[in-house]
C-alpha positions as CSV (number, residue, x, y, z in Angstrom):
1,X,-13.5,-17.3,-2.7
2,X,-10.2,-16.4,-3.3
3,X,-7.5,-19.2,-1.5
4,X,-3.7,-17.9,-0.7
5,X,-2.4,-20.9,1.2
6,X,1.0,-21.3,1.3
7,X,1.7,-17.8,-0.1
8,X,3.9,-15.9,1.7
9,X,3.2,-12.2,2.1
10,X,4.9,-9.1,3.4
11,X,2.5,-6.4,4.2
12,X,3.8,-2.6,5.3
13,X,1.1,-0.2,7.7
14,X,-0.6,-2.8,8.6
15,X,-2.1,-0.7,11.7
16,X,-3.8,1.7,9.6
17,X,-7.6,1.8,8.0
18,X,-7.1,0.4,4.5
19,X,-4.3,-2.1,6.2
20,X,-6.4,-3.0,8.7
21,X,-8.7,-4.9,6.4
22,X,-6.0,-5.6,3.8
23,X,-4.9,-7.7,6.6
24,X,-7.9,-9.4,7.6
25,X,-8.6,-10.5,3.9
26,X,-5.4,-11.8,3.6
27,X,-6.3,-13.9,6.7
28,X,-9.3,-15.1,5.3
29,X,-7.8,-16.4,2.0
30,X,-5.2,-18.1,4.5
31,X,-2.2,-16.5,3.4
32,X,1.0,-16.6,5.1
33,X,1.6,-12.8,7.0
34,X,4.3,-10.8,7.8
35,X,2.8,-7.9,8.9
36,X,4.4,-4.5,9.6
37,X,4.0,-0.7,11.1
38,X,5.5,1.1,14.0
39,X,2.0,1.5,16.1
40,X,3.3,-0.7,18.8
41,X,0.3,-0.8,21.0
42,X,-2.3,-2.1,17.3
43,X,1.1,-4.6,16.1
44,X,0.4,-6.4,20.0
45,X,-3.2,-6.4,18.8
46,X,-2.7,-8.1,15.6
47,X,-0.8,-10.6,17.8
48,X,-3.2,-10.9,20.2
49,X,-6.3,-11.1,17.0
50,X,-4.4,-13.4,14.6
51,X,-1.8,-15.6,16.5
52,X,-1.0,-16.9,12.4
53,X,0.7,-13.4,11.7
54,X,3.9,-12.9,12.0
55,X,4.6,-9.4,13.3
56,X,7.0,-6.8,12.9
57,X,7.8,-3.5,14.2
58,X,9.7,-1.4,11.8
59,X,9.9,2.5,10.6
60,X,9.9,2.5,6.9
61,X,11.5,5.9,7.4
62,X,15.1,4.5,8.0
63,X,16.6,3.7,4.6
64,X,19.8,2.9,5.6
65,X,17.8,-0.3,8.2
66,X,16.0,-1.3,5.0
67,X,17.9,-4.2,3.0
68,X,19.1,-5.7,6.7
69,X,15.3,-5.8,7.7
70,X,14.2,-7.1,3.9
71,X,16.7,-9.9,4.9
72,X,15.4,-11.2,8.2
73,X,11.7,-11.2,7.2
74,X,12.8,-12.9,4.0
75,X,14.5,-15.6,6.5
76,X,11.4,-15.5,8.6
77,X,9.3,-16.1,5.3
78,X,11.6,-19.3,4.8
79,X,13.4,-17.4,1.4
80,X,10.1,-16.4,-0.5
81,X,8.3,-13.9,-0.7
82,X,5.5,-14.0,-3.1
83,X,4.1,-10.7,-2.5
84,X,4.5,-7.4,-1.2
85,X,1.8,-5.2,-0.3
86,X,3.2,-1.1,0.0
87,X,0.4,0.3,2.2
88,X,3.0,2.6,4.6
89,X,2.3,6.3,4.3
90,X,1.4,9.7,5.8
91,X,0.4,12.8,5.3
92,X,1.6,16.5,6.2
93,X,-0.3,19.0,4.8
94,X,0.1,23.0,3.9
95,X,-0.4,25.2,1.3
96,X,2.0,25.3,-1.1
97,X,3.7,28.2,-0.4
98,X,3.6,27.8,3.3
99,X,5.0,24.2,2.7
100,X,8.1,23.6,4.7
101,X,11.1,21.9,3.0
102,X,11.2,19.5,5.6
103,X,7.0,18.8,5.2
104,X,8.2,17.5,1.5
105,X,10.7,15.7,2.3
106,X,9.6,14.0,4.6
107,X,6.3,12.8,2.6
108,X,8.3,11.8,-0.3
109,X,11.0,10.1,1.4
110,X,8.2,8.1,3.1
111,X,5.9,7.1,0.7
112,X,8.2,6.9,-2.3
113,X,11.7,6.8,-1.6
114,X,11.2,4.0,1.3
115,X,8.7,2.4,-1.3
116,X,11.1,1.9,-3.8
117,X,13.7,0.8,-1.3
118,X,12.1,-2.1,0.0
119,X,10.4,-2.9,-3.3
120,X,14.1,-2.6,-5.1
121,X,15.3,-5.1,-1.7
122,X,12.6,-7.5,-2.5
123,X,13.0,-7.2,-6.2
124,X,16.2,-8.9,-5.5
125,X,14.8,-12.1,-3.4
126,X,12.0,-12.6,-6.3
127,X,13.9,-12.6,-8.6
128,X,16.0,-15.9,-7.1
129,X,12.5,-17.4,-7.1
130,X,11.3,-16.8,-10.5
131,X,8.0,-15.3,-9.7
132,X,6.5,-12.2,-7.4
133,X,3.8,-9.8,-7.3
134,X,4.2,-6.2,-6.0
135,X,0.8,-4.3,-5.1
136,X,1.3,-0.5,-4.2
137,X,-1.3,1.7,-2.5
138,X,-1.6,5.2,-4.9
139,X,-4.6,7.4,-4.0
140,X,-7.1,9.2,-6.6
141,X,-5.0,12.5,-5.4
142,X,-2.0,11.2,-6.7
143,X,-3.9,11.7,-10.5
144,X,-6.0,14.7,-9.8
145,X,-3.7,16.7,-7.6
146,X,-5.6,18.4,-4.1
147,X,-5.4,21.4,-2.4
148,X,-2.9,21.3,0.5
149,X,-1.4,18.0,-0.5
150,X,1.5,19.1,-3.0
151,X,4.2,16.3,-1.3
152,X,1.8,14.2,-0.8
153,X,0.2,13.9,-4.3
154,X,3.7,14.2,-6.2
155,X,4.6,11.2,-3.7
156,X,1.6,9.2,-5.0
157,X,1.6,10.3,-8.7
158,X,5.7,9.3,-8.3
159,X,4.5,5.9,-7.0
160,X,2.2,5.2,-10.2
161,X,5.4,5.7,-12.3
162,X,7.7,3.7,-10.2
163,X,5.0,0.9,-10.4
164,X,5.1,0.9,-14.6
165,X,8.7,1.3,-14.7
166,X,9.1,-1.7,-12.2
167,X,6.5,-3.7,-14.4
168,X,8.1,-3.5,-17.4
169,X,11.8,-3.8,-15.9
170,X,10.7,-7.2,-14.1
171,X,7.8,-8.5,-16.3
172,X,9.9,-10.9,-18.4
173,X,11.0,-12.2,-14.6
174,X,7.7,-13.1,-13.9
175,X,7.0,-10.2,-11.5
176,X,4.1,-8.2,-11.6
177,X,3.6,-4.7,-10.3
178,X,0.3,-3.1,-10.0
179,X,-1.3,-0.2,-7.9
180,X,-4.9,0.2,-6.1
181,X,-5.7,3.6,-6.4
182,X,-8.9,4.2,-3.6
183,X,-10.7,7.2,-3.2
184,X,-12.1,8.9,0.1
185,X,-12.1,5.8,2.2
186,X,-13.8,6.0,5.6
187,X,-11.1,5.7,7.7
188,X,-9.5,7.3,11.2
189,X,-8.2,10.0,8.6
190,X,-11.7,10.7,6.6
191,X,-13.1,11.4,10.0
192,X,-11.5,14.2,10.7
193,X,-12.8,16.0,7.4
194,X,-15.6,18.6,8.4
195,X,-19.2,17.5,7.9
196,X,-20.2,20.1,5.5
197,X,-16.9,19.4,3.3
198,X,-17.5,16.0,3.3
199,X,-20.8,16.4,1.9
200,X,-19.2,18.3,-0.4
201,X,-16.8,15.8,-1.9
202,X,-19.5,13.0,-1.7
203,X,-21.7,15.2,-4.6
204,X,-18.6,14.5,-6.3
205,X,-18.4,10.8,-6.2
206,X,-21.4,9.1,-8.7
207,X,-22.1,6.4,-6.1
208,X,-22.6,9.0,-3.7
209,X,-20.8,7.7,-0.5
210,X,-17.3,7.6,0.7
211,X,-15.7,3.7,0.3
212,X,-15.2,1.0,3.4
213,X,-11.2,-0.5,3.8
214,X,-12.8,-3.5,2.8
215,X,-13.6,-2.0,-0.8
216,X,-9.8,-1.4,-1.1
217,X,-8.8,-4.9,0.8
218,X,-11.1,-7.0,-2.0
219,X,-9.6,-5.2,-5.1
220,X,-5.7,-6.0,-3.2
221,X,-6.6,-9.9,-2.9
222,X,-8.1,-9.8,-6.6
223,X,-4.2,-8.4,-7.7
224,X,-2.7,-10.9,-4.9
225,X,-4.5,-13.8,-6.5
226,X,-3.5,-15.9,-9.4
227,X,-6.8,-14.3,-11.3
228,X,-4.5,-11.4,-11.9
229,X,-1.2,-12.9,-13.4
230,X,-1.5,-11.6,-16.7
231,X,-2.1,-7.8,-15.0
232,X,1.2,-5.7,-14.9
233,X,2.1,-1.8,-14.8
234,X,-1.6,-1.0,-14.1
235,X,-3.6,1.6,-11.9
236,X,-7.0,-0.2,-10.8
237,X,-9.3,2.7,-8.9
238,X,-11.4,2.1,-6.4
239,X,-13.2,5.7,-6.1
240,X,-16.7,5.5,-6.6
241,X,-16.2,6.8,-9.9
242,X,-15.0,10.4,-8.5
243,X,-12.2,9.5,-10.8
244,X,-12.0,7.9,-14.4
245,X,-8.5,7.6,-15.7
C-alpha cells in the first residue's frame, strides 16, 4: 500500500466525481490535504468527512486571485508543497459552428489557462525546495477529439502539451509533470448521457464498461508516489482500452 505521510498536497475540484475519490485515496495513504473547489455545500462535507483536510474555497476562474491564493495555501502547507493535483474543469458544449466565443473562452481559460497559472505559481515554491510532482487531469477526448466538445478537447489536448513542456523545463529541478488521461468514468456527468448512447460508446471500450473515480484515483497515487520518480512528460490512460496512444 502506497504511504504519503508527511507529504503535503494541494488538490483543485476536489467536489467533483474523479476528485472525490482522488481525495479519499490520498487520505488513505495519509497524505497531508489541501483540498479545493467552489461547491460550498460538498467543501463543508469534506470538513465534516475528513476533519485532517484542510479546506479551501476558491474559483480557479480568477487569474488575477491566483499567485495571492498559491501563497497562503503554501503558508498553510508550512512552505512545501510536494504535489499538485490539477483536477478543476468543466464543460460547455455546442456544435462547432453554433459555439459561442464566450463557450471557448471560457473552457480554455478554465481548464488551461488557470492550469498553467497555478502550476507556473507553484512551479515557483518547488523549485525553493528542490523537488515536486505535478499530476494533471487530461481526458481520452483531449487525443481523439469528440463531437460537441471543440473548447473542451483543444483545452485538454493543450494541457498534454503544457504538461511535456513543463517536464522538460523543470526536470533537471527535480520536478516531475505527468497527466492521467481517464476515459468515460461513471460519474454525476456520465449519468446524464442517454442509455442507448451509452451503450453505444461502451461497444467501443475492449473491457466493455465505463471506469469507477477510484480507477482514475489509483493511477494519481501511483504518479503521487515515490514508485513514479523516474516518470516525467508522460500521458498514462485510464480508458478501458477505448484509446491506445
Amino acid at each position: 500500500m502506497i504511504n504519503l505521510k508527511n507529504t503535503n498536497v494541494v488538490l483543485t475540484g476536489a467536489t467533483g466525481g474523479i476528485g472525490s475519490s482522488i481525495l479519499d485515496e490520498l487520505v488513505n495513504a495519509e497524505a497531508n490535504i489541501l483540498a479545493t473547489g467552489t461547491n460550498e455545500i460538498k467543501l463543508n462535507e469534506i470538513k465534516n468527512k475528513y476533519q485532517s483536510v484542510k479546506v479551501e474555497k476558491f474559483d480557479i476562474s480568477e487569474h488575477k486571485e491566483i499567485e495571492n491564493f498559491i501563497n497562503k495555501v503554501n503558508d498553510k502547507m508550512e512552505n512545501k508543497i510536494d504535489i499538485l493535483i490539477n483536477n478543476a474543469g468543466i464543460t460547455s458544449d455546442n456544435l462547432s459552428i453554433r459555439m459561442k466565443e464566450e463557450e471557448w473562452k471560457k473552457v480554455i481559460d478554465i481548464n488551461l489557462t488557470s492550469t498553467f497559472l497555478i502550476s507556473k505559481n507553484v512551479i515557483k515554491k518547488m523549485l525553493k525546495n528542490k523537488k515536486g510532482k505535478i499530476i494533471n487531469i487530461a481526458s481520452v477526448v483531449g487525443h481523439t477529439g469528440n463531437i460537441g466538445q471543440a473548447n473542451y478537447t483543444a483545452s485538454k489536448a493543450g494541457l498534454v502539451a503544457m504538461s511535456k513542456s513543463f517536464a522538460l523545463e523543470y526536470g533537471k529541478k527535480n520536478i516531475n509533470v505527468n497527466c492521467v488521461s481517464p476515459g468515460f468514468i461513471t460519474t454525476d456527468m456520465t449519468n446524464k448521457i442517454d442509455e442507448n448512447y451509452k451503450e453505444t460508446l461502451k461497444s467501443r471500450i475492449p473491457l466493455d464498461r465505463f471506469g469507477d473515480p477510484k480507477d482514475v484515483a489509483n493511477t494519481v497515487i501511483f504518479l503521487c508516489s515515490k514508485l513514479s520518480d523516474y516518470i516525467t512528460g508522460e500521458t498514462i490512460h485510464v480508458n478501458g482500452g477505448m484509446y491506445f496512444s
